[in-house]
VEXDRENMI-219789 format. One line per 8 residues: number of its first residue (from 1); for each residue x, y, z of C-alpha. Coordinates in nm, 3 decimals. Example, Ala and Ser with C-alpha at 12.3 -4.5 7.8 and 13.67 -1.06 7.14 Angstrom:
BEGIN
1> 1.230 -0.450 0.780 | 1.367 -0.106 0.714
This chain:
BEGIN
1> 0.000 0.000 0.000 | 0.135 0.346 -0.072 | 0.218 0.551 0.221 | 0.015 0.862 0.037 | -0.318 0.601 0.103 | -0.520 0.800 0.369 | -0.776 0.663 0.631 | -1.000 0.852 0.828
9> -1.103 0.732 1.196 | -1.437 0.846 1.085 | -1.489 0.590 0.891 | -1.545 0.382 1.153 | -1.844 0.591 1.264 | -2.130 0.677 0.988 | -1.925 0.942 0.798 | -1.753 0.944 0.489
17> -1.391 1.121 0.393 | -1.212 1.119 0.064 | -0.927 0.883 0.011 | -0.586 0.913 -0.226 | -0.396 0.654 -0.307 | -0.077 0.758 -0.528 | -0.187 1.075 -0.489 | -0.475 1.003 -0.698
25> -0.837 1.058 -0.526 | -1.059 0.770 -0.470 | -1.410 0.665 -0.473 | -1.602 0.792 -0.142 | -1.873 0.663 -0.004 | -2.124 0.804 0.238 | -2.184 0.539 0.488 | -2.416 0.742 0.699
33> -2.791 0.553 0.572 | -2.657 0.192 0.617 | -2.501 0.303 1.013 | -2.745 0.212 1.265 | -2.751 0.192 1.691 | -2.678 -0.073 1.809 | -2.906 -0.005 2.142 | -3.154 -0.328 2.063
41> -3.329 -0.278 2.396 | -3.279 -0.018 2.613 | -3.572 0.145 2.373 | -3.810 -0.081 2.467 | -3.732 -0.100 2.876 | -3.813 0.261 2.995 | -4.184 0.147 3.147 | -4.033 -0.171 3.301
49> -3.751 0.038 3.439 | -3.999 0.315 3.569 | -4.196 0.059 3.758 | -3.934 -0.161 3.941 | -3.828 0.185 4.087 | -4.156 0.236 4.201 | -4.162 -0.121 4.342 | -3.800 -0.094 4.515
57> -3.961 0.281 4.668 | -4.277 0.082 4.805 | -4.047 -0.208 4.945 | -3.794 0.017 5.128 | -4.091 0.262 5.241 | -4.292 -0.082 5.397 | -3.942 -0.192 5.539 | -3.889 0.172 5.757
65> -4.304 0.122 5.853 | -4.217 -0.189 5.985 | -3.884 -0.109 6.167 | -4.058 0.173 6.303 | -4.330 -0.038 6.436 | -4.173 -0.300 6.527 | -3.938 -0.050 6.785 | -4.253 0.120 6.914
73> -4.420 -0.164 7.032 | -4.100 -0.385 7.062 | -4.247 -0.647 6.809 | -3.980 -0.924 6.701 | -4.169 -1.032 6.413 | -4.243 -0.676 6.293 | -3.878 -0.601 6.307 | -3.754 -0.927 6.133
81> -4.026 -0.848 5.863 | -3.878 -0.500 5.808 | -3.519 -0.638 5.769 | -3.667 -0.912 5.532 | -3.812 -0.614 5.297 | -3.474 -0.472 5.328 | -3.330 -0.750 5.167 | -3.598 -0.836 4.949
89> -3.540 -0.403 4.824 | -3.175 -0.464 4.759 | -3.273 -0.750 4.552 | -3.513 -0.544 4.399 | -3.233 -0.275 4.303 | -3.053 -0.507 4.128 | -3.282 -0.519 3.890 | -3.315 -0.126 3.881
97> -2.928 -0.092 3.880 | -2.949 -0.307 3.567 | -3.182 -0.126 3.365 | -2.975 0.219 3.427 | -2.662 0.024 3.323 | -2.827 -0.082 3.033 | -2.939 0.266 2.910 | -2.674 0.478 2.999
105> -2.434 0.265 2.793 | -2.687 0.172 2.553 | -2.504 0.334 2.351 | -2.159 0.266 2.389 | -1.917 0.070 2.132 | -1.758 -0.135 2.324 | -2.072 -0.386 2.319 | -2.039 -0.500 2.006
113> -2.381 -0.578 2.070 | -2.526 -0.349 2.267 | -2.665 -0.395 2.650 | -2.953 -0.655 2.575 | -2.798 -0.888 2.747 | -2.742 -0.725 3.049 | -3.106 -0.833 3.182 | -3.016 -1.201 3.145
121> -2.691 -1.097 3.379 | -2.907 -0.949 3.598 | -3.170 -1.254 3.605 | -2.893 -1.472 3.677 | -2.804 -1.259 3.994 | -3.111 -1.229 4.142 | -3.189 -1.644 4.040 | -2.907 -1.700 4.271
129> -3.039 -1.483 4.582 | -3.338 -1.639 4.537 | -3.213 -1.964 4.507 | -2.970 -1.877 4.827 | -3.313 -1.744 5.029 | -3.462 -2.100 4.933 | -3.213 -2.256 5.107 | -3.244 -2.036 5.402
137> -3.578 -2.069 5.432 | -3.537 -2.462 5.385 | -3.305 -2.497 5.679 | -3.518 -2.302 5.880 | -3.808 -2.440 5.899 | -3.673 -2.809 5.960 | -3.518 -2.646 6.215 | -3.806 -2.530 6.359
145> -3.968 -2.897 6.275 | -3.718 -3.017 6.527 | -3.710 -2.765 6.775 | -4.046 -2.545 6.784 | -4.017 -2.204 6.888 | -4.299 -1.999 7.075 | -4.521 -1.787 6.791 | -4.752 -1.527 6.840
153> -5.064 -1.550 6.618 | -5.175 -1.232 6.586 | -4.914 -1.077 6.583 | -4.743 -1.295 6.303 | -5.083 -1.230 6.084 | -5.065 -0.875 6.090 | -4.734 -0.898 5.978 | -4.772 -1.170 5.744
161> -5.172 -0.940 5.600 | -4.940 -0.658 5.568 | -4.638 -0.831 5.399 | -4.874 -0.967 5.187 | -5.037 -0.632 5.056 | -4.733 -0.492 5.013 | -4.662 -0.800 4.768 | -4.956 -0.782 4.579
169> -4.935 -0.391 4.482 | -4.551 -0.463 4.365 | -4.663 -0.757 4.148 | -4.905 -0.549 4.002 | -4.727 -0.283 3.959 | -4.450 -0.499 3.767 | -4.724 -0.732 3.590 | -4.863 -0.411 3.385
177> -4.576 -0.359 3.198 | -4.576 -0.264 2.881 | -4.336 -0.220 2.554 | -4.289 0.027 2.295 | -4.291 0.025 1.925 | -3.996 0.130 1.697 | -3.876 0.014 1.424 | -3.571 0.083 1.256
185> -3.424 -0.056 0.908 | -3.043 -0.060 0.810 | -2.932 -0.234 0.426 | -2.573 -0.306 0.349 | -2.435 -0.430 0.050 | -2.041 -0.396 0.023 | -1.847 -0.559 -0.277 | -1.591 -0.723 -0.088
193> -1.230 -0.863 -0.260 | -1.368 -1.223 -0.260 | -1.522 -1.324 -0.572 | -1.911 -1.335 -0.543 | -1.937 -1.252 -0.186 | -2.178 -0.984 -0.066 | -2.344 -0.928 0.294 | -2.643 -0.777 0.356
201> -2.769 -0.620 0.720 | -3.084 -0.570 0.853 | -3.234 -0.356 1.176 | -3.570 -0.361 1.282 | -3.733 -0.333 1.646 | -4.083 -0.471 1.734 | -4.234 -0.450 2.046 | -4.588 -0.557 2.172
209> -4.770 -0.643 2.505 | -4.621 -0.986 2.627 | -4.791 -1.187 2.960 | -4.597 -1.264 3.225 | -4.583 -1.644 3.153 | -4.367 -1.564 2.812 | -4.191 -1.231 2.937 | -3.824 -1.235 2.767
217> -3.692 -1.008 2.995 | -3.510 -1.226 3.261 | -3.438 -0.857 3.456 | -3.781 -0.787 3.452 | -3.901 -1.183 3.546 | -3.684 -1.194 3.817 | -3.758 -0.848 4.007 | -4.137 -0.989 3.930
225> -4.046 -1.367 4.079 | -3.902 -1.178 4.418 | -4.205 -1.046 4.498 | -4.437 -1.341 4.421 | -4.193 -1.551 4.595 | -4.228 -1.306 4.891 | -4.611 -1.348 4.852 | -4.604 -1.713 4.833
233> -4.473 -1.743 5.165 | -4.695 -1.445 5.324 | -4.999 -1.687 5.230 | -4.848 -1.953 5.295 | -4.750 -1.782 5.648 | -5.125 -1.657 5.648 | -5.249 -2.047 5.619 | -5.047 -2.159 5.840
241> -5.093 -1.872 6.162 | -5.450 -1.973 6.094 | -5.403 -2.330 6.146 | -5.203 -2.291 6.444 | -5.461 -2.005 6.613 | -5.728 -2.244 6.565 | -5.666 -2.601 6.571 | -5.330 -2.525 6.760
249> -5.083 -2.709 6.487 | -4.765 -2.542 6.577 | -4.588 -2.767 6.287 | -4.785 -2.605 6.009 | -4.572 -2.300 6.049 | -4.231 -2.506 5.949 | -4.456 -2.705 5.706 | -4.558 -2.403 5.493
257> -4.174 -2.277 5.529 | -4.102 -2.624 5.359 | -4.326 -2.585 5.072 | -4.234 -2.232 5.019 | -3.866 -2.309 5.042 | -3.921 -2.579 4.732 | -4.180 -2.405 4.511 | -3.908 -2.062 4.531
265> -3.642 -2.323 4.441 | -3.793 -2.408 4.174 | -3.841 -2.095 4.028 | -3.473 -1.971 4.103 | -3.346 -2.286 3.920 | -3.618 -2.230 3.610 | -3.517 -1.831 3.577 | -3.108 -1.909 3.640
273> -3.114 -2.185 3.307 | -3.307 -1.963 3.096 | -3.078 -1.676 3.166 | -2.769 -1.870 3.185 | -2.857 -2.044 2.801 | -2.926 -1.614 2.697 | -2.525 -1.534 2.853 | -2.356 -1.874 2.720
281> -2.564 -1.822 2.320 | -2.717 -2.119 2.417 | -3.079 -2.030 2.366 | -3.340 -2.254 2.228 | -3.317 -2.135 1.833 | -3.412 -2.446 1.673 | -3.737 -2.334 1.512 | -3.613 -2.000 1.390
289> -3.311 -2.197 1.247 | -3.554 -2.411 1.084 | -3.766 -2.117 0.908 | -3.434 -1.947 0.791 | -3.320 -2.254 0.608 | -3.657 -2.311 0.479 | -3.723 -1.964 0.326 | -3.368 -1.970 0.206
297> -3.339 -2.292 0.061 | -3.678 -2.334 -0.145 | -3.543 -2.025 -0.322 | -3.380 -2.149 -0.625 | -3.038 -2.377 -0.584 | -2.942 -2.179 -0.272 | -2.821 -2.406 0.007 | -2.733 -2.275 0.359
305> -2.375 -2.323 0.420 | -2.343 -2.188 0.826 | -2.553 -2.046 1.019 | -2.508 -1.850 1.336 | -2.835 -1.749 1.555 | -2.847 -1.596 1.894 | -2.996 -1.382 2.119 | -2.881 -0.987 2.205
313> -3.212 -0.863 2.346 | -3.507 -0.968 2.543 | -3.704 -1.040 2.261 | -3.402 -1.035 1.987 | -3.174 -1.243 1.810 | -2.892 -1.183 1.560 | -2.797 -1.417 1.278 | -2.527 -1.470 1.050
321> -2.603 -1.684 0.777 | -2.356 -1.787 0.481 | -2.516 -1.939 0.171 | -2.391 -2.118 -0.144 | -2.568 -2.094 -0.472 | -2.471 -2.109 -0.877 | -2.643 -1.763 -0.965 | -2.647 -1.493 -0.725
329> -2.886 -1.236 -0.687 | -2.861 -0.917 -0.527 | -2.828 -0.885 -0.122 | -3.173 -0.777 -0.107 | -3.297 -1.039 -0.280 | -3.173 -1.257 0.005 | -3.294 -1.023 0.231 | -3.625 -0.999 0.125
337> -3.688 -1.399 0.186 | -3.630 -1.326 0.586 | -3.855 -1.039 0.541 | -4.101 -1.065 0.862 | -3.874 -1.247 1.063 | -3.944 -0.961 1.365 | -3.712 -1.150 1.591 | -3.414 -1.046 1.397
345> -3.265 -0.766 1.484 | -2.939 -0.762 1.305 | -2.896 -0.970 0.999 | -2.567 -1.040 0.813 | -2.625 -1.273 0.477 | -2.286 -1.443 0.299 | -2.298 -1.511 -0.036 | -2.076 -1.771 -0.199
353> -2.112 -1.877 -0.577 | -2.032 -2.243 -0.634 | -1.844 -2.292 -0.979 | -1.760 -2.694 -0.919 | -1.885 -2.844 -1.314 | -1.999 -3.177 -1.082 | -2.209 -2.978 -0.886 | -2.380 -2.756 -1.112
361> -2.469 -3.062 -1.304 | -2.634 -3.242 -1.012 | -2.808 -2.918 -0.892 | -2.955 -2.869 -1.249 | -3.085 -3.231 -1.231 | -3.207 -3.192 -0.859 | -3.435 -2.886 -1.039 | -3.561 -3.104 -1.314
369> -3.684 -3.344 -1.121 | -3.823 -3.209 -0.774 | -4.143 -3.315 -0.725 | -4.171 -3.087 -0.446 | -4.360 -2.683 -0.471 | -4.014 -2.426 -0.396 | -4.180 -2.352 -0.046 | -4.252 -2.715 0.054
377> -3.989 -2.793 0.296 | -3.629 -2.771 0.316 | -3.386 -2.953 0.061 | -3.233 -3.295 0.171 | -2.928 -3.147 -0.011 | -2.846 -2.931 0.253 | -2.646 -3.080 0.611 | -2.837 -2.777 0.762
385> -3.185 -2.909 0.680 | -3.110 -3.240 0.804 | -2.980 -3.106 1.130 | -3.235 -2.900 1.175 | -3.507 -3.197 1.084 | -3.331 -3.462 1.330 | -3.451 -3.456 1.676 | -3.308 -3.227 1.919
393> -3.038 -3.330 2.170 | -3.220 -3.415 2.470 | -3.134 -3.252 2.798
């Protein structure tokens, strides 16, 4: 290269500079419509981020009620309560502290990806406090099984009514969550050095209303699961209290603590693999690897040579897909057969043109004589179909 050749830093932003090379100017290119954010979900999170605040305010504002309380009338259980919602509002924050990560550096470059995953990191905390206040709650209440303590009933209820209350606002305050709408579109088509090869991008957001037994958003699942988890065992305290006021069945108490302390468990174990699969790019993408193959490969002789898929956002994957065909068409072309695909948020699209004689024979006699309609299923020819059509490996 001759040392008159010129680059600009700014062409590694959306700008565009002109370059000489023997003192001779080049072509330029304005790169500014194909540059896009890479901020997949930060967008979206604003209303989810708004209300966990309000959630960790109501927690830490029923904790100091409590404390108060509890020193006024010198009530154990009202104190342990409070310090329990102090935990369960740190918990809480972690969730909180996650979203403001998120946004803030929404924006910055060094995620390649942007901050979508950032929730799943989150998730994966908070999975392991709960998981961690399972176990607590677990050893606990065998060891109460083995050596009852003294309770006091109404006391305990009051406690347990207003725990409970407090619960119930905080799940609904999290369970009405909603998502915007945005869209955004980004094409690239670059003539690269190797012969035949083109990539095309694509950018698009879609949000909707989700319910909370699909939510995506591991951050916002697992601020949600703390405070059902801290309902679950203010009923379960609730049935419990009432047992033992009436009937006087003092083991209830550790009972309830039991099945609490196993239903939580479960839950921390559920939300910790889901997030965990998110961080390692480990998700569950069989089906959407299915549909890309299929829309690629009953287009003409194309056959789908790798394919990448994974998640960067809640409800947002990425995909890099490398295909091999005798006649290529334009990137957009290519494109255009993923077109609706609202799960993909950033596309990149390898083409490679096969010039093997062999091959070019056997694909023009695989044409002649396909019995099937172009959009009936997914070539044998290609390894990826067959993958894709074997049975998945069990867990």
């Amino acid at each position: 290269m001759s040392p008159w050749t010129r680059f600009n830093s700014q062409q590694l932003g959306f700008g565009g500079e002109t370059s000489f090379t023997d003192g001779m100017p080049m072509h330029t290119h304005d790169i500014s419509d194909w540059g896009h954010s890479h901020d997949f979900a930060t967008a979206d999170q604003g209303d989810a981020e708004r209300r966990t605040r309000w959630v960790v305010g109501l927690t830490l504002a029923a904790m100091c009620v409590e404390l108060v309380a509890g020193w006024i009338t010198g009530s154990m259980a009202l104190l342990a309560d409070g310090w329990h919602m102090g935990s369960h509002a740190a918990a809480l924050g972690i969730a909180a502290y996650a979203y403001a990560f998120a946004r803030q550096r929404g924006s910055d470059r060094r995620f390649t990806f942007g901050t979508g995953k950032v929730s799943s990191l989150a998730g994966y905390t908070s999975a392991l406090l709960l998981a961690a206040g399972a176990l607590w709650m677990l050893f606990e209440s065998l060891s109460r099984l083995v050596d009852p303590v003294e309770i006091r009933y109404e006391e305990a209820m009051i406690v347990a009514a207003f725990g409970l209350a407090v619960n119930l606002l905080s799940a609904w305050l999290l369970g009405h969550s909603g998502h915007g709408h945005h869209h955004h579109g980004h094409d690239d088509d670059h003539d690269r050095h190797h012969a035949h090869d083109d990539h095309a991008h694509e950018h698009h957001r879609h949000g909707h209303h989700r319910g909370l037994a699909d939510i995506q958003d591991h951050n916002l699942k697992a601020a949600y699961l703390h405070v059902i988890a801290d309902a679950l065992t203010s009923v379960l305290a609730l049935v419990a209290l009432a047992m033992g006021l009436l009937y006087g069945w003092a083991f209830m108490d550790p009972l309830m603590g039991i099945v609490g302390a196993v239903l939580i468990g479960r839950w921390a174990w559920g939300l910790a693999r889901e997030s965990a699969q998110v961080l390692l790019d480990a998700g569950d993408n069989g089906a959407i690897e299915q549909e890309i193959c299929r829309r690629i490969e009953s287009d003409a002789d194309n056959q789908v040579a790798d394919l990448h898929v994974w998640r960067i956002a809640p409800a947002g994957r990425a995909c890099i897909l490398s295909l091999v065909t005798h006649n290529p068409h334009p990137v957009e072309h290519y494109r255009s057969l993923l077109s609706g695909m609202d799960d993909l948020l950033h596309i990149t699209v390898e083409v490679n043109q096969c010039r093997q004689p062999t091959c070019r024979a056997a694909i023009k006699e695989y044409a002649a004589n396909r019995p099937d309609p172009p959009d009936a299923q997914v070539p044998a020819a290609s390894a990826w179909g067959a993958a894709l059509r074997s049975p998945p490996h069990p867990d």
